[in-house]
C-alpha positions in Angstrom: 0.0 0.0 0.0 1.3 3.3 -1.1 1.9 6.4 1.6 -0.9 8.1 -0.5 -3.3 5.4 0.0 -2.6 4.9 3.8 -2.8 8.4 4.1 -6.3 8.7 2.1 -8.0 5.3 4.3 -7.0 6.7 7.2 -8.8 10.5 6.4 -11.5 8.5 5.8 -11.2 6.7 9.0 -11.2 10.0 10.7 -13.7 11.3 9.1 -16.2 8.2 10.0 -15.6 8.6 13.3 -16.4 12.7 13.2 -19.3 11.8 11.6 -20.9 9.1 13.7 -20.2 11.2 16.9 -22.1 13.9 15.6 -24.3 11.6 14.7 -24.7 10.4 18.2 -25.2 14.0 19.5 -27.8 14.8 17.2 -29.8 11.6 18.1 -30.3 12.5 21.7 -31.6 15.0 23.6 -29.0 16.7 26.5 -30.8 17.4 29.7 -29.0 19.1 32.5 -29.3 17.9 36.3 -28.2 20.2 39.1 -28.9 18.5 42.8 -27.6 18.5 46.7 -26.7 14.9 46.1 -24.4 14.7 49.1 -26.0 17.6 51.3 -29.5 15.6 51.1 -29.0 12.0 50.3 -32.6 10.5 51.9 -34.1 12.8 49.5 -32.5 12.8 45.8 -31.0 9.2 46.2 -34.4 8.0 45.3 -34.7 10.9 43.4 -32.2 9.8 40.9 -33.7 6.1 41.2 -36.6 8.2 40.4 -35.8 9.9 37.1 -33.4 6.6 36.3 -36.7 4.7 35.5 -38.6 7.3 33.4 -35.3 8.0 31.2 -35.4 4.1 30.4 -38.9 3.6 29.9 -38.9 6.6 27.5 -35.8 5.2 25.8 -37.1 2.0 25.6 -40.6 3.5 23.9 -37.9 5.3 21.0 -37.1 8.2 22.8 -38.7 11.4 22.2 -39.1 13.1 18.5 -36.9 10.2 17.4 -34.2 11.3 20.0 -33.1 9.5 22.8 -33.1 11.4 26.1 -29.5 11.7 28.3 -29.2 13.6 31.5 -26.0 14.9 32.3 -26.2 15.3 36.5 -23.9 17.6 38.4 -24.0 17.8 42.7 -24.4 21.4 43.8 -23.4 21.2 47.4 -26.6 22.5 48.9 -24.7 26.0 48.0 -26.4 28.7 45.6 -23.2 29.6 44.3 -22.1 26.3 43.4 -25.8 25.6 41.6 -25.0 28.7 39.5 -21.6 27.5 38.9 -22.9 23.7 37.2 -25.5 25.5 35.6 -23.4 27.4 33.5 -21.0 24.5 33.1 -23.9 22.4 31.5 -24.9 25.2 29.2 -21.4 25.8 27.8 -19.5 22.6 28.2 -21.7 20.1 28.0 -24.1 21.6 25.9 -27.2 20.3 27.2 -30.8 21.8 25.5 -33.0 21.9 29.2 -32.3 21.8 32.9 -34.0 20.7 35.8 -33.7 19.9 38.9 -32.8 21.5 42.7 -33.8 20.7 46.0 -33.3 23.7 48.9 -34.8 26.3 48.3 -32.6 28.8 47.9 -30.6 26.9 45.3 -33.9 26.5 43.2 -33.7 30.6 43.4 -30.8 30.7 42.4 -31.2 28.7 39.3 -34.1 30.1 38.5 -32.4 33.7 38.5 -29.9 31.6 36.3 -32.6 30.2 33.6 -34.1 34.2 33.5 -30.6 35.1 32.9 -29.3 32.7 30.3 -32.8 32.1 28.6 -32.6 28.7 29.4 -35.4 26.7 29.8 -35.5 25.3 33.9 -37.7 22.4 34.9 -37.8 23.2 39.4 -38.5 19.5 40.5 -38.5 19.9 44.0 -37.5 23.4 45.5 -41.3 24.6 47.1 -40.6 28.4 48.2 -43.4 30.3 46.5 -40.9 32.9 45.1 -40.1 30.3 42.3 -43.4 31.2 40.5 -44.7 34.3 42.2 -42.1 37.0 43.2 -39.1 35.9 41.4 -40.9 34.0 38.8 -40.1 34.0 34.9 -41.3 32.8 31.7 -38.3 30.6 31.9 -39.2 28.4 35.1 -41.5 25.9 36.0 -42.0 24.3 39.1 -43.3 20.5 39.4 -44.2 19.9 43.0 -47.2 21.7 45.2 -45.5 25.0 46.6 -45.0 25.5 49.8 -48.4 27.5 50.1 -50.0 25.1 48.8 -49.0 22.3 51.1 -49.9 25.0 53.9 -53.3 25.1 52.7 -53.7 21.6 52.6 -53.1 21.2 56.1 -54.6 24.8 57.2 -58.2 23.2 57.1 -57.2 20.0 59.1 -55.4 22.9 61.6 -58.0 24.7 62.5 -60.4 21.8 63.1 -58.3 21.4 66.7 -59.5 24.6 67.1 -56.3 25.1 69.5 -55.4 28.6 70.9 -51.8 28.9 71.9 -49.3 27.5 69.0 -45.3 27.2 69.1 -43.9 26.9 66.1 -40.5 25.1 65.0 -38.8 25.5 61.3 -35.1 25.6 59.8 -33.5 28.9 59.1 -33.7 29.5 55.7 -36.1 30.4 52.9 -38.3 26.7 52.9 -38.6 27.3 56.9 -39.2 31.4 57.0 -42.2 31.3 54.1 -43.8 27.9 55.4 -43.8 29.6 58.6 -45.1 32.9 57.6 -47.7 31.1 55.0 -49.2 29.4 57.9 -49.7 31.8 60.4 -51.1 34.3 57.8 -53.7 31.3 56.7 -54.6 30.2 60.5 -54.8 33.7 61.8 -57.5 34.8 59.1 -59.4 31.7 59.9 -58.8 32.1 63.7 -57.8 35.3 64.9 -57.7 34.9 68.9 -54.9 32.3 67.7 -51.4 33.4 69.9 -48.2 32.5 68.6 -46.5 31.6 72.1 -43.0 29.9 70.9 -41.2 30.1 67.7 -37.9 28.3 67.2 -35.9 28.9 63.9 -33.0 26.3 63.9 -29.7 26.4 61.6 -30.2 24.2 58.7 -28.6 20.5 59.2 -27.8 21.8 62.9 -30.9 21.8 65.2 -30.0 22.1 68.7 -32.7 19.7 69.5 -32.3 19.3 73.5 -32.2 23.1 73.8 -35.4 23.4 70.9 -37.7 21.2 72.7 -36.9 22.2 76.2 -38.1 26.2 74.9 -41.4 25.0 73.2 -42.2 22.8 76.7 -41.4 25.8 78.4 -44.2 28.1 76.2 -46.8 25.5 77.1 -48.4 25.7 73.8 -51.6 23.6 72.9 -50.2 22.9 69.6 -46.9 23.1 67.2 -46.6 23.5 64.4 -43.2 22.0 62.3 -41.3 22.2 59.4 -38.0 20.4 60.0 -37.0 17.6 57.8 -34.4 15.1 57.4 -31.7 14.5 60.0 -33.4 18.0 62.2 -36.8 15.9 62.1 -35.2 12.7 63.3 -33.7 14.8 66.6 -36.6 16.9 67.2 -38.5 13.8 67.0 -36.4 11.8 69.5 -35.6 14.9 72.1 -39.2 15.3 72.1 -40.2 11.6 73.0 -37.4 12.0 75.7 -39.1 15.5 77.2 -42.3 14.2 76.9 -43.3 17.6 74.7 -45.3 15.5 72.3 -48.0 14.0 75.1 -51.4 15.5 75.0 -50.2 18.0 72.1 -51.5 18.5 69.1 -48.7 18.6 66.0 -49.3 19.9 62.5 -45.9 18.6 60.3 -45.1 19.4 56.9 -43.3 16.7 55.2 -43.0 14.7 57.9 -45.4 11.4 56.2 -42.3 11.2 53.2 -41.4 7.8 53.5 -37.2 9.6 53.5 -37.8 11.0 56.6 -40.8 9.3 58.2 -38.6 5.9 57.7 -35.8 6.4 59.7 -37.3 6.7 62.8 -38.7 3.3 62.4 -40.8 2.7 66.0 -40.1 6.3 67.2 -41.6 7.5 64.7 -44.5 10.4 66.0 -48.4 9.0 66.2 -51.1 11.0 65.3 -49.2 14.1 63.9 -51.2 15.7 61.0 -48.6 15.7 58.0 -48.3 15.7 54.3 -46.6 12.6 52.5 -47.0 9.5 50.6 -47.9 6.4 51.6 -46.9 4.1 48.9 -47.6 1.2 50.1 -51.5 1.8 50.3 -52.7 3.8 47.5 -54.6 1.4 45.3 -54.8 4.7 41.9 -53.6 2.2 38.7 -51.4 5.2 38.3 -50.2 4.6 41.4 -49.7 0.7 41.3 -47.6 0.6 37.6 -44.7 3.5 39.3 -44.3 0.7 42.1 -44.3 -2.0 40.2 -41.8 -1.1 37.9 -40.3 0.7 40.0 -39.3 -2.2 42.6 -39.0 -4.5 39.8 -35.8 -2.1 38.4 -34.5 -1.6 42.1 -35.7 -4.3 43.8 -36.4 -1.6 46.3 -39.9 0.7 47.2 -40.2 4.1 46.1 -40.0 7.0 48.3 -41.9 10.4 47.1 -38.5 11.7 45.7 -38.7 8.8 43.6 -42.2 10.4 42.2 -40.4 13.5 42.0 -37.7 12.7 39.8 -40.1 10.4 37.7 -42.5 12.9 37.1 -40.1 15.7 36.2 -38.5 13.8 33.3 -42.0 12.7 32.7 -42.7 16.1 32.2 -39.6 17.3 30.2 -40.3 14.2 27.5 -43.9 15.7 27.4 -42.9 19.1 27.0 -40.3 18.2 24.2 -42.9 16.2 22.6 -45.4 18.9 22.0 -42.7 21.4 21.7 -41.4 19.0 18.8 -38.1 20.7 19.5 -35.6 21.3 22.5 -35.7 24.7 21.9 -36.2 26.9 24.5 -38.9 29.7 23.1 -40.8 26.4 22.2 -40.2 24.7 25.0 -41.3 27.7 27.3 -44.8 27.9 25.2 -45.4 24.2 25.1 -45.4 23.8 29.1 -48.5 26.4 29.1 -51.1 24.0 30.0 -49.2 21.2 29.3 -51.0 18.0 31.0 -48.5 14.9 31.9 -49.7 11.7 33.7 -47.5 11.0 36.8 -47.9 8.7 40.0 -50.4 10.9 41.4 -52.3 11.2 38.3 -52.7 14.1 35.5 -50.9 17.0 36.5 -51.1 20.5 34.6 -48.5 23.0 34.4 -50.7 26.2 34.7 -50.0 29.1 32.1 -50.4 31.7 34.5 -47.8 31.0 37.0 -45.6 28.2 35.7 -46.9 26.1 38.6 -47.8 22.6 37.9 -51.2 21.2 39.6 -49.6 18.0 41.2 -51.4 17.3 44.7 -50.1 15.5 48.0 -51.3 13.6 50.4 -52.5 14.7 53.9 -53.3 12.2 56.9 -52.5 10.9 60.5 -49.1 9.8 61.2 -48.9 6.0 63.3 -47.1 2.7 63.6 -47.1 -0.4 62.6 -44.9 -3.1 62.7 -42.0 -1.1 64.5 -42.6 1.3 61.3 -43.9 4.9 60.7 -46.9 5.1 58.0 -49.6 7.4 57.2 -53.0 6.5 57.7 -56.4 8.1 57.8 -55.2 10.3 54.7 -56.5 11.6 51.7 -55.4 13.0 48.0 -55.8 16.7 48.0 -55.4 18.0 44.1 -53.1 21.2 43.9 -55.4 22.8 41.6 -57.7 23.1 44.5 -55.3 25.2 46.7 -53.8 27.6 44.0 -54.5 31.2 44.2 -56.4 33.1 41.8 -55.5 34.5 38.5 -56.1 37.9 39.9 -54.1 37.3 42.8 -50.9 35.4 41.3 -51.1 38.1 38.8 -50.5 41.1 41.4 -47.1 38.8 43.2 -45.8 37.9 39.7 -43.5 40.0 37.4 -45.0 40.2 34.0 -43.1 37.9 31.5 
């Protein structure tokens, strides 16, 4: 073989190769991740389980406008900073056409200041501070899970049917914990106004002082309390309070506190009787329901947890949204998610046109235990689109688009 002939095969080698990786990239579809993987573990490790079964199910079905789906993840470090820093980093290096994803809520902010920024299209799986859709909202963002005022208002009614006076209230530090907070005793003090707030204890993220916490609320003798502290805080709080004996003959309201990451854990300490929002897995009979476990345990050999829903849904949602959009671009992306309706675990959700805010529900019931294990009973499915505020009045706390 001649130098000119080796020379010539081998161009063409080269340019085989060139020409099937582009190939590659233009048969798939690049979606961005951004998570607290290692700040929040109980959460988005079933999360990513979560959004692992959707992208094969979808992939298996031929992908999504003849694409194949592939989502390129990146850990934030619970840090707003750092979410902004992988955000960008997806955008430029790896060049991925959506993102979604965040946990905290101030890292959801900040990547929704991000999306607004960039004009990037931003798929909020889990952050719940209002601010995501209302006061710092944009055409760019929308948000899968019920809000935080939502959730409030789900267990506002079940609240006020203690019809107890004098409340204590106990929440982390940060955005979640502040607006929950402020959400509920706006709600409760409109329905009930001789309501006194006796106690409130606003603990460090990750760092609850939970001898000293439960000790202060004891002390305020309050008739109920109200919580929002989840993961690792929740499992303390809960123990310190068995201990102190704060939790006998009291009354406690507890967001979050049915998840199955949180409520778990505790296993026969777990809290009886606490109203809470969750999702009890193992005894909701919806078909919708029944397929996500299925296949779910079949894949992992494990049960889901409601951050598996979450990460599910949300790439559920994205595949829609691509779908309709026909294209992963982001001005048709950002007009194909008004209205948009997508079948999840929990049923059809809509992503509402006026404030980017899907309608997903959650459930709301009785915390107990059974078989040295917490679980939810006496609950019900409360749909989102039944505690969303009006047009008129998401349209005076969101920015024009």
């Amino acid at each position: 073989m001649t130098a000119p002939t080796r020379f010539l095969r081998h161009t063409a080698a080269l340019v085989s190769v060139f020409a099937a990786t582009g190939a590659y990239a233009q048969s798939t579809i690049k979606i961005g991740e951004i998570n607290s993987y290692k700040a929040q573990p109980a959460f988005l490790e079933p999360y990513k389980r979560g959004y692992e079964l959707a992208i094969e199910e979808i992939n298996a079905a031929g992908g999504v406008n003849g694409k194949k789906l592939e989502i390129i993840a990146r850990d934030d470090n619970g840090n707003p900073g750092d979410s902004v820093r992988v955000a960008e980093e997806l955008i430029t290096r790896e060049k991925v056409d959506v993102l979604f994803g965040g946990f905290l809520s101030n890292t959801g902010l900040a990547i929704t200041d991000f999306a607004k920024q960039r004009k990037v299209f931003f798929l909020a799986s889990e952050p719940l501070t209002d601010k995501i859709v209302w006061e710092n909202g944009n055409r760019y963002t929308y948000r899968l899970r019920p809000s935080l005022y939502m959730q409030v208002a789900m267990l506002v009614p079940e609240a006020l049917k203690l019809k107890k006076k004098r409340w204590a209230i106990v929440y982390p530090n940060y955005e979640y914990g502040q607006s929950s907070v402020a959400t509920f005793k706006k709600l409760m003090t409109a329905a009930q106004p001789d309501i006194e707030w006796v106690a409130e204890q606003a603990t460090p993220l990750g760092k609850v002082d939970a001898g000293a916490v439960t000790q202060a609320l004891a002390d305020a003798k309050p008739d109920a309390i109200f919580n929002t502290l989840f993961g690792a805080d929740l499992g303390r709080f809960v123990r310190e309070g068995n201990t102190r004996g704060l939790f006998e003959n009291r009354q406690v309201v507890s967001l979050l506190t049915g998840e199955p990451e949180y409520l778990d854990p505790l296993k026969d300490e777990a809290p009886k009787n606490w109203i809470v929002t969750g999702y009890p897995w193992y005894s909701i009979t919806t078909p919708e329901n029944k397929k996500f476990v299925d296949a779910f345990r079949k894949k992992f050999n494990d049960y889901p947890r409601l951050g598996s829903v979450v990460g599910y849904s949300s790439v559920m949602s994205l595949a829609a949204g691509l779908k309709k959009a026909g294209s992963s671009d982001t001005e048709k992306m950002v007009q194909a998610f008004k209205g948009l309706v997508v079948p999840t675990p929990m049923g059809n959700i809509t992503y509402r046109a006026q404030d980017n805010q899907s309608t997903m529900g959650a459930y709301v019931g009785r915390t107990d235990v059974k078989d040295g294990k917490g679980i939810m009973v006496d609950y019900k499915y409360v749909d989102g689109a039944s505690v969303q505020l009006s047009d008129a009045e998401v349209k005076k706390l969101r920015p024009a688009d």
